[in-house]
C-alpha positions in Angstrom: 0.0 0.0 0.0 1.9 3.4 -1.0 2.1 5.5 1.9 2.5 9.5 2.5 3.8 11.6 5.0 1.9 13.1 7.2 3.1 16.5 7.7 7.0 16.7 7.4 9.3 13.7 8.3 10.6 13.4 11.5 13.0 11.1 12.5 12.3 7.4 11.8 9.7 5.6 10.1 6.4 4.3 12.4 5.7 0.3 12.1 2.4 -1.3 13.2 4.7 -2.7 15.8 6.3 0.2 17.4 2.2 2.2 17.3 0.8 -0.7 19.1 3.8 -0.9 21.5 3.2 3.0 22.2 -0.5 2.4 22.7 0.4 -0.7 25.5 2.6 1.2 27.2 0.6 4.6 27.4 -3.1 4.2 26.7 -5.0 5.6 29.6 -8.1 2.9 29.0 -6.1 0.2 29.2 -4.2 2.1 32.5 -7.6 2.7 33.8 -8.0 -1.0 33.6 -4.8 -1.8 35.0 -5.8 -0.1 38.0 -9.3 -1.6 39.0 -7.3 -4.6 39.0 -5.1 -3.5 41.5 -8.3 -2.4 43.3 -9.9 -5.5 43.4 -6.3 -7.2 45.2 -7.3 -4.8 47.8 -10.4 -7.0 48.4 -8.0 -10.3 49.4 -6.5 -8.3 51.6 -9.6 -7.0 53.9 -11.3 -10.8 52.8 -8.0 -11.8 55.1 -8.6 -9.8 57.4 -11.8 -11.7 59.0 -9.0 -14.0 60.4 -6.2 -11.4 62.0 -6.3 -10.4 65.3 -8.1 -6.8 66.1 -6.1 -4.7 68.7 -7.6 -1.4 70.2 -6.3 0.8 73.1 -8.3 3.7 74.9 -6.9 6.3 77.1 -9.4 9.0 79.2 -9.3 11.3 81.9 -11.5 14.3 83.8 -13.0 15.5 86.5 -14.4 13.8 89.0 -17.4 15.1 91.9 -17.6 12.8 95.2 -20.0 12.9 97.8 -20.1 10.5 100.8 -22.6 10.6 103.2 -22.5 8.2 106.3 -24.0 8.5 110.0 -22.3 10.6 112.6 -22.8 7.8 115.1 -24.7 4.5 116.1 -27.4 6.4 118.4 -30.5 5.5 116.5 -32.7 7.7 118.6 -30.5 10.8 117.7 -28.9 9.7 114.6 -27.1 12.4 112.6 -25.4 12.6 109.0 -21.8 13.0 108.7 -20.9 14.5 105.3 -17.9 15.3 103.0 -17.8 16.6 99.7 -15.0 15.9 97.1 -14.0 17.4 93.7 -10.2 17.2 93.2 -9.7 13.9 92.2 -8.9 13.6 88.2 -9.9 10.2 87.5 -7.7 8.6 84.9 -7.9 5.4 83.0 -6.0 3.3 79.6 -6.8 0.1 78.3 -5.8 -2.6 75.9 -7.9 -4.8 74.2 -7.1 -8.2 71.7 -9.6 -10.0 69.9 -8.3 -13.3 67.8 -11.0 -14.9 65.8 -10.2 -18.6 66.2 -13.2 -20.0 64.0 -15.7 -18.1 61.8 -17.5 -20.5 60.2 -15.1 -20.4 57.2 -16.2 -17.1 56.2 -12.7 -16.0 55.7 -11.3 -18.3 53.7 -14.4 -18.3 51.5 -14.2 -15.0 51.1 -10.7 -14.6 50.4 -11.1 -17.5 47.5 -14.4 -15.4 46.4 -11.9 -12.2 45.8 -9.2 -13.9 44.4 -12.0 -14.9 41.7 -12.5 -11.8 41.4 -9.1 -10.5 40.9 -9.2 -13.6 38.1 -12.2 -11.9 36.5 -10.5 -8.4 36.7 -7.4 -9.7 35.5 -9.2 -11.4 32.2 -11.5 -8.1 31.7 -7.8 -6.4 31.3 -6.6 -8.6 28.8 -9.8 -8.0 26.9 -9.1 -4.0 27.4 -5.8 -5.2 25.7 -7.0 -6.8 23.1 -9.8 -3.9 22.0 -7.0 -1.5 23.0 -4.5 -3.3 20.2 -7.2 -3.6 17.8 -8.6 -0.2 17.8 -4.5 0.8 17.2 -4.4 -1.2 14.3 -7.3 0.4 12.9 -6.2 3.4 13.5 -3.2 2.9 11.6 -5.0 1.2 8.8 -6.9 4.1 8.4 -4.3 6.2 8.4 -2.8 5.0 5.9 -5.5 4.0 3.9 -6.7 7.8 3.9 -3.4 8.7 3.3 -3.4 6.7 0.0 -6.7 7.9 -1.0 -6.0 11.3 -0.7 -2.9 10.8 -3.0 -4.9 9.1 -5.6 -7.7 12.1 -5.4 -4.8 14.2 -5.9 -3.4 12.8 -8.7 -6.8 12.6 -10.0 -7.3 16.2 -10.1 -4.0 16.9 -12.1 -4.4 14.6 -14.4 -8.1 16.1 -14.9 -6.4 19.6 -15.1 -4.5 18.4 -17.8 -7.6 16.6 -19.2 -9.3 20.3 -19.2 -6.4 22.0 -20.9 -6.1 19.8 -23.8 -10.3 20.1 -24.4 -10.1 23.6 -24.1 -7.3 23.5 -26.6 -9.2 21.4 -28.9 -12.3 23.4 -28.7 -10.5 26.8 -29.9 -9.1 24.6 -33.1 -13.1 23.3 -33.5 -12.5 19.1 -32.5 -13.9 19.6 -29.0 -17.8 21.8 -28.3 -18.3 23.5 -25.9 -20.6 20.4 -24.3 -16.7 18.6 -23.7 -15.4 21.5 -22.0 -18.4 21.3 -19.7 -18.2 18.2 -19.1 -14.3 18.2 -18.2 -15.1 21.2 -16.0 -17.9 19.6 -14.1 -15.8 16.3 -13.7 -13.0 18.1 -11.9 -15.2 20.4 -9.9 -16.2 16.7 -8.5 -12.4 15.5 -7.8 -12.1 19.2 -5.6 -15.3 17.7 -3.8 -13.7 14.3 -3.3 -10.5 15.4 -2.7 -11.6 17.6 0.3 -14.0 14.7 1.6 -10.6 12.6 1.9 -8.8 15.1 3.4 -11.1 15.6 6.1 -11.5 11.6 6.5 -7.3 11.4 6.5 -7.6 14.4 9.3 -10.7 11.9 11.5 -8.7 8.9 11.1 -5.1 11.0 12.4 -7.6 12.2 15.5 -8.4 8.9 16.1 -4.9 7.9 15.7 -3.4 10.4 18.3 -6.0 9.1 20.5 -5.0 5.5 20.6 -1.1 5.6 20.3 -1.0 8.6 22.1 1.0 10.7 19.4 0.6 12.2 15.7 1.1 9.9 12.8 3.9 10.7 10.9 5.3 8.2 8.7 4.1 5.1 8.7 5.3 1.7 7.2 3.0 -0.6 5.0 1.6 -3.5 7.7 1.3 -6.9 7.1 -1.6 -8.9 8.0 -1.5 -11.5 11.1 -2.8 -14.3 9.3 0.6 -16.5 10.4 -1.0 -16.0 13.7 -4.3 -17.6 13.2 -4.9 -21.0 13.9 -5.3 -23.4 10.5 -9.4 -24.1 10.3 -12.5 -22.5 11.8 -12.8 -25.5 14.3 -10.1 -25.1 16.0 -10.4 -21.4 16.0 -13.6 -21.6 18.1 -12.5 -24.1 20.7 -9.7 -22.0 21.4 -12.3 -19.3 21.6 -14.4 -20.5 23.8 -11.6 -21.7 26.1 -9.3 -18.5 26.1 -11.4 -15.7 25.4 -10.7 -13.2 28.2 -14.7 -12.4 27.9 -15.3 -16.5 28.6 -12.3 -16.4 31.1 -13.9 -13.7 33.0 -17.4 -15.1 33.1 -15.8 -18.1 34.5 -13.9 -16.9 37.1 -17.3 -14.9 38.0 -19.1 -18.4 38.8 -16.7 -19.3 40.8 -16.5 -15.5 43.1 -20.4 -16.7 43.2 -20.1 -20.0 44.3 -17.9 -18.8 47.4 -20.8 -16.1 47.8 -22.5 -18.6 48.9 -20.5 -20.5 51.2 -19.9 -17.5 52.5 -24.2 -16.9 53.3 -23.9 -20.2 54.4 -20.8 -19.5 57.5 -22.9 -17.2 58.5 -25.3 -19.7 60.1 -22.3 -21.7 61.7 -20.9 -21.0 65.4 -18.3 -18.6 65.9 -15.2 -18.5 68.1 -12.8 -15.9 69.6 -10.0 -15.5 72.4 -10.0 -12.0 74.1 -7.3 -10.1 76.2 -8.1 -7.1 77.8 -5.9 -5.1 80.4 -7.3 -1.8 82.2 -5.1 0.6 84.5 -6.6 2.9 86.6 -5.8 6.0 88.6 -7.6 7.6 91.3 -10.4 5.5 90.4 -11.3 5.2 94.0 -13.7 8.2 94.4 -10.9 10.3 92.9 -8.7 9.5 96.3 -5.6 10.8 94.7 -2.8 8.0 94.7 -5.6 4.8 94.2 -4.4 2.9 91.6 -6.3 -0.1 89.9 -5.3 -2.7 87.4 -7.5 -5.4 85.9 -6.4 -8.2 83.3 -8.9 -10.2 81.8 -8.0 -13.4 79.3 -11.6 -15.0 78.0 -12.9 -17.2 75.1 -15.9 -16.2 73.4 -18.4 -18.8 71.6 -21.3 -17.4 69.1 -23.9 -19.9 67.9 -26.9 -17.9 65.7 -30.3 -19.1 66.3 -32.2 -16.8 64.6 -31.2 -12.8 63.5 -34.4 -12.0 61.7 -33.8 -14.3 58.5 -31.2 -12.0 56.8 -28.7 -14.8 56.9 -31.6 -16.8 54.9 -32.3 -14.2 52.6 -28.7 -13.8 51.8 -27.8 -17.0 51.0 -31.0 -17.5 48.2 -29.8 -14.1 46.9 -26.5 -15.6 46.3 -27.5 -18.7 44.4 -30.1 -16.3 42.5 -26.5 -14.3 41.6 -24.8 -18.0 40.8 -27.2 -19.0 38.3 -27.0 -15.5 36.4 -23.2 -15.6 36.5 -23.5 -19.5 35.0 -26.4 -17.6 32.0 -23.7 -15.1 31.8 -21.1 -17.4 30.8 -23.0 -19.2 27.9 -23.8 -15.2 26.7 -20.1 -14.6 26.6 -19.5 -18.6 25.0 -22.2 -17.7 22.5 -20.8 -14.6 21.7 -17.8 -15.7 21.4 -18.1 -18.2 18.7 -20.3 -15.7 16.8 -17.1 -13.3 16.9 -14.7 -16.2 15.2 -17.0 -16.9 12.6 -17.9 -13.5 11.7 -14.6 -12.5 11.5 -13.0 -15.5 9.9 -15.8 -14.4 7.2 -14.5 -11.2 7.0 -11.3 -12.0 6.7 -11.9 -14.3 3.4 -13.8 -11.3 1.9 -10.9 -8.8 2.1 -8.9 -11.6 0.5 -11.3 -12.2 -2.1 -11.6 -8.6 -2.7 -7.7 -7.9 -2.9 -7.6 -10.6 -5.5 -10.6 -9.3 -7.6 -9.3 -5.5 -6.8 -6.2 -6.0 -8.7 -7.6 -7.3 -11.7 -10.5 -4.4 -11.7 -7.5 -2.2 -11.9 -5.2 -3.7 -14.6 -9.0 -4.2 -16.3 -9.8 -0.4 -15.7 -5.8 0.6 -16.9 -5.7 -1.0 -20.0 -9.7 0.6 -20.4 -8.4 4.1 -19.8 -5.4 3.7 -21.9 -8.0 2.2 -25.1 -10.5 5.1 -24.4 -7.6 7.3 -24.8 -6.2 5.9 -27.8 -9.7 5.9 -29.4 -10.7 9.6 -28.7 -7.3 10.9 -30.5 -9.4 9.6 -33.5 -12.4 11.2 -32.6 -14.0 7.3 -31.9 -14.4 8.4 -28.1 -15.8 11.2 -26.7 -14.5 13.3 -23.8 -17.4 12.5 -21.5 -16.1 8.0 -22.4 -12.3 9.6 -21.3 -13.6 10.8 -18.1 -15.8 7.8 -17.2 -12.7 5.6 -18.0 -10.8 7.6 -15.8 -13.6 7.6 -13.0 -13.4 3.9 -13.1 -9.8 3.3 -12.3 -9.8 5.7 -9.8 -12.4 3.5 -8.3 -10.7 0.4 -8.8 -7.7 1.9 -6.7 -9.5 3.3 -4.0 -11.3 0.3 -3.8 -8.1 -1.9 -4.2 -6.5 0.5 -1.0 -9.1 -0.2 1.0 -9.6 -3.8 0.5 -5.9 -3.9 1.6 -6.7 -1.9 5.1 -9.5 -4.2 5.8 -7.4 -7.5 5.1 -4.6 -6.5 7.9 -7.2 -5.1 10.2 -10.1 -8.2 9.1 -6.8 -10.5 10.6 -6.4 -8.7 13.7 -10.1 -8.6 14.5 -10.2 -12.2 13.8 -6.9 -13.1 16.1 -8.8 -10.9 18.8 -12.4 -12.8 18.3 -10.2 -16.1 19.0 -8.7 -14.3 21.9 -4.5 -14.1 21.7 -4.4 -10.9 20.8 -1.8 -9.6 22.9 1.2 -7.8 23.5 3.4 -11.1 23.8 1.8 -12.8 21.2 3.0 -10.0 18.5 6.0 -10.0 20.3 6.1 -6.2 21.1 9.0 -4.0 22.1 7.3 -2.8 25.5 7.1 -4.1 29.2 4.7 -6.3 29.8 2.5 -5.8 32.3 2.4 -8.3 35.1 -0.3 -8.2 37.3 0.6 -10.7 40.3 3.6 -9.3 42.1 0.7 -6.4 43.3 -1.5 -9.6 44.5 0.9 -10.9 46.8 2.3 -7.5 48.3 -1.2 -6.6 48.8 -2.1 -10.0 50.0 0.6 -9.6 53.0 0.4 -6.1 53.5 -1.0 -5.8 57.1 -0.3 -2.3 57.6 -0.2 0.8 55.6 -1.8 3.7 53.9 -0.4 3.2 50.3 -0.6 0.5 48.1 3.0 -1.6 46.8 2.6 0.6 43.5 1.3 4.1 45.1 2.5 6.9 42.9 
């Protein structure tokens, strides 16, 4: 495919390769992506955290009011009230507290394993960001360069209908051409202007796009080839691997699985629960602010929860969770159906840009060896102008319509490697860092304390 520049050259030549490595590294949907799943290893964390031992401390103090009333003496006949009021003490107290869950019905580990299925899902959800992210870059370029091409050929089509103008004009002044070929040239190349500024504007779109998804201007860009040596051989074996590693598939399975630990977890909730306690209290002046009075407590204990009944939420919970395992198990065969839909539509595809490039290059050899006839013909007045400028019309058809039969075989092959689901940065073995999503699980995972996550920026 013959490629322009856009705008003046600058340094060296663009590949598919190096765009789609830009748009990997630096795409901000795909970096949005990137961090929900880091969010979601926040949720094995606090899942662990059912199990860890909760630690507290108090400290308080103020002012404290006594009064103590007691008799004067033991004369019941004549008993009087001794009294004494008392408001200097400052009562002050600090305690410690230690709670260790010892058994919880299994709620934590169900609920850790229902968020590592979910960091799974997340994980799967990004590689599908990947892959739409990498298609839409190819696209991009395609259409860049496809544009590009186009608006060449309308170019060239308007100077060679200048030229086709001049000569009419000259042949009307010595009397071969009438004034009805003049118009006809003139109206013909008002119509390339039109067409030639409907391409430019498409080239300028498709450059928009462009910057959006690789994250800088096009510039020059190599011819790309298509990834058919990636595909596998039939349309069989393209759909089982489909419907086995599709990151949509992959994600709707790891979803059934966060919802069949939902409802283990529902169902802990109706088991016993048991915890060992520690708590240590100091006093001072506690005795009716007496200053000086000290007291210290220490208290070890065991704690043993067995639900009867709270109201039926437990109940309620668990049928809502079996209601959310059967639509995540629907959900699946969606994305399986789906799925195989995508490989054989695109496999489709794929064979009718091929047929097309095949049939496009003999529509323009056909249309070429028209032009060149029509041409020959009208020097001897056996074709008019109005035959010249349809012949021209027609190969400049048959090349736009060879150009973008060649953009839509490289992107028809991406779009198919993507339906199948290994569409990926390894895969197309591209110059960038690839991203690696569990060293953020396990920091995360044993990250007890801490405001800011192993990646914080």
């Amino acid at each position: 495919m013959a490629v322009s520049c856009m705008g003046p050259a600058r340094g060296h030549a663009e590949t598919l390769h190096s765009a789609l490595a830009k748009a990997y590294a630096g795409n901000p949907a795909l970096a949005q992506q990137r961090a929900n799943v880091e969010e979601r290893d926040e949720d094995v964390a606090k899942a662990a955290g059912g199990m860890r031992p909760k630690i507290n401390a108090s400290v308080n103090g103020g002012v404290q009011f006594n009064r103590l009333r007691q008799p004067a003496g033991r004369n019941t006949l004549d008993q009087r009230l001794y009294s004494t009021d008392q408001s200097t003490g400052e009562p002050r107290a600090a305690s410690f507290g230690l709670s260790q869950p010892l058994f919880d019905g299994w709620r934590t580990q169900n609920s850790v394993r229902q968020a590592e299925a979910g960091v799974h899902a997340a994980r799967a959800t990004t590689r599908r960001a990947e892959q739409e992210t990498l298609l839409n870059g190819v696209t991009a370029y395609m259409n860049v360069l496809r544009d590009t091409a186009v608006l060449s050929l309308r170019k060239n089509n308007i100077a060679v209908l200048k030229e086709q103008l001049r000569a009419t004009r000259e042949r009307e002044a010595l009397g071969d051409q009438s004034p009805t070929d003049v118009a006809q040239a003139e109206a013909a190349l008002a119509h390339a202007h039109m067409e030639f500024d409907a391409a430019r504007t498409a080239l300028e779109s498709s450059a928009a796009n462009f910057r959006q998804v690789i994250g800088e201007e096009p510039r020059r860009l190599e011819p790309a080839p298509a990834a058919e040596d990636l595909l596998p051989d039939s349309m069989d074996e393209a759909i089982r691997i489909a419907l086995a590693e599709h990151p949509s598939v992959e994600s709707a399975t790891h979803q059934i699985a966060a919802a069949e630990y939902a409802v283990k977890v529902g169902e802990g909730a109706l088991l016993p629960t048991l915890s060992g306690n520690v708590q240590v209290n100091q006093q001072y002046e506690s005795f009716f602010g007496i200053p000086g009075t000290r007291q210290f407590t220490a208290q070890a204990s065991g704690t043993l929860n067995v639900p009867i009944y709270q109201g039926g939420v437990e109940y309620a919970s668990i049928r809502q969770a079996k209601a959310q395992l059967r639509e995540a198990r629907f959900a699946a065969d969606v994305q399986r159906d789906t799925a195989r839909a995508n490989v054989i539509s695109s496999f489709a595809q794929l064979r009718t840009a091929l047929t097309s490039i095949t049939t496009g290059r003999v529509a323009v050899r056909a249309a070429a060896t028209a032009l060149k006839g029509v041409r020959d013909e009208a020097q001897y007045g056996q074709r008019t102008t109005l035959d010249v400028l349809n012949a021209q019309q027609s190969l400049l058809n048959a090349r736009v319509d060879l150009v973008s039969a060649q953009r839509d075989r490289v992107v028809s092959s991406y779009t198919a490697l993507a339906a199948v689901g290994r569409l990926s940065a390894e895969r197309l073995r591209l110059e960038a860092e690839l991203y690696d999503p569990a060293p953020h699980l396990e920091a995360a995972r044993d990250k007890w304390f801490g405001l800011d996550g192993p990646d914080a920026r």
